[in-house]
Structure formats: structure tokens, C-alpha cells
C-alpha positions in Angstrom: -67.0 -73.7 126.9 -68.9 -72.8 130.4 -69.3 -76.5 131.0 -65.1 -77.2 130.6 -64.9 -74.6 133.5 -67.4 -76.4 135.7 -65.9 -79.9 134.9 -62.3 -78.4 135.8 -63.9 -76.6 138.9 -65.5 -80.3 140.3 -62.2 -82.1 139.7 -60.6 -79.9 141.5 -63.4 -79.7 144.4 -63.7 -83.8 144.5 -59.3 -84.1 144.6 -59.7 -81.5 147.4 -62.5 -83.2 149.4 -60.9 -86.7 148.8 -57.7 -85.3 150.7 -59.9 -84.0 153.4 -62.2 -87.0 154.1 -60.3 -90.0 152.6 -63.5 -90.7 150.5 -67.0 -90.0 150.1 -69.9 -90.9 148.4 -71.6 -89.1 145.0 -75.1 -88.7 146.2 -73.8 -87.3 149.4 -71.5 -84.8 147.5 -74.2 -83.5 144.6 -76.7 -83.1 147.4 -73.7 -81.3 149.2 -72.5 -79.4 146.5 -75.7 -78.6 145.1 -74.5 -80.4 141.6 -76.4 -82.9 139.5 -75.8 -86.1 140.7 -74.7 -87.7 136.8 -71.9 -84.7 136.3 -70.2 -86.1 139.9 -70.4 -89.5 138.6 -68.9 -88.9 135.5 -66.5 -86.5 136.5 -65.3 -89.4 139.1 -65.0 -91.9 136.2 -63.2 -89.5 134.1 -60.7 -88.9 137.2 -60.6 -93.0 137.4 -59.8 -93.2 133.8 -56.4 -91.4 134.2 -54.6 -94.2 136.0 -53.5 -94.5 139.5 -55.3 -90.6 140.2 -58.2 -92.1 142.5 -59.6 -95.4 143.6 -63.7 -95.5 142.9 -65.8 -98.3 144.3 -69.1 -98.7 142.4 -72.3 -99.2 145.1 -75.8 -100.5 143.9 -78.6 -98.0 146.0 -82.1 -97.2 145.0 -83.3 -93.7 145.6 -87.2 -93.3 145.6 -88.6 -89.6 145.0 -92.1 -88.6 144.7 -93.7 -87.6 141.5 -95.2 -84.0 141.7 -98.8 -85.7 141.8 -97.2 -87.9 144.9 -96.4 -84.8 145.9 -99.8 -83.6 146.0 -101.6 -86.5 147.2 -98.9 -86.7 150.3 -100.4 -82.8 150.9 -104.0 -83.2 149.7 -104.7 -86.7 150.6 -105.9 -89.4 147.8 -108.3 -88.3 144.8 -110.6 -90.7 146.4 -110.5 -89.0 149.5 -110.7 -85.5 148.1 -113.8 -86.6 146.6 -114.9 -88.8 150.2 -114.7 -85.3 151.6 -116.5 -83.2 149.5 -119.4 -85.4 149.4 -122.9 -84.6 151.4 -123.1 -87.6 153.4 -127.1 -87.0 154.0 -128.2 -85.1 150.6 -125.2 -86.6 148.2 -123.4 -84.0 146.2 -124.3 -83.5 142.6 -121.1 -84.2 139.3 -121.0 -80.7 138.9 -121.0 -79.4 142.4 -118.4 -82.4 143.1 -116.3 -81.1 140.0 -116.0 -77.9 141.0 -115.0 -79.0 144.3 -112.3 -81.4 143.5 -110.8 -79.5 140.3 
């Protein structure tokens, strides 16, 4: 039942922001709104479904996001580098020192 009151609540925030603005796009709004992204969409569609309610124009976009081990090698740096680093240039470094190191 919770979700039929959220639904409800984001038709009636979307109606509302459409007589504001005119328009706007769904990213823009979840990111806004702090909702997922999907629910917008099909919350729109369902609003488009009813007839002459609101006009929807679908637009192609691509979205990139890093993975959480992107994530850490955009902090940490590569696992090739990690390892690069921990290495004794002069003496080399020793699998189990390096392992300890790295993990």
C-alpha cells in the first residue's frame, strides 16, 4: 500500500512541476527529487497513458557511473600501480611483503 501513496505523491509532484517549468527531463527530476530514476519514468508513462494528461518525448542518453572498484582505483590509483609503489626499486620486495602491502 506505501508504494500507491508514493506513486500518487509523484504524480502529483511531476503535474505540479510541469505547470511550473513547462517541461523537464526524468534524470534531472530523480536526481532533484532524490527518487529512483525507473519510478519517474514509469510514473510519466502511466500519466501518458491517460490520454491528452501530458505530452512525453522519449530521448536516447547514456549515463556512465563508476563501479565501486572504479571507484577505488580513481582514489587509489591502478592495481598495477599500487603494486609499482610498494615495490623496492634497489632490493625488490618479497610476494609476501608485497601482499601485505597491497591487500
Amino acid at each position: 500500500m506505501a508504494s500507491v501513496s508514493i506513486e500518487c505523491r509523484l504524480d502529483q509532484r511531476i503535474l505540479t512541476l510541469l505547470e511550473q517549468r513547462g517541461s523537464f527531463n526524468t534524470r534531472s527530476f530523480a536526481n532533484e527529487f532524490g527518487v529512483d530514476h525507473q519510478l519517474v519514468v514509469g510514473t510519466v508513462k502511466s500519466l501518458h497513458s491517460l490520454g491528452d494528461v501530458i505530452k512525453s518525448e522519449q530521448e536516447q542518453s547514456e549515463f556512465w557511473q563508476l563501479t565501486d572498484e572504479g571507484e577505488e582505483v580513481a582514489a587509489n590509483g591502478s592495481h598495477e600501480a599500487i603494486v609499482f609503489a610498494s615495490t623496492d626499486p634497489e632490493k625488490g620486495t618479497l610476494q609476501t611483503e608485497l601482499l601485505v602491502c597491497v591487500v
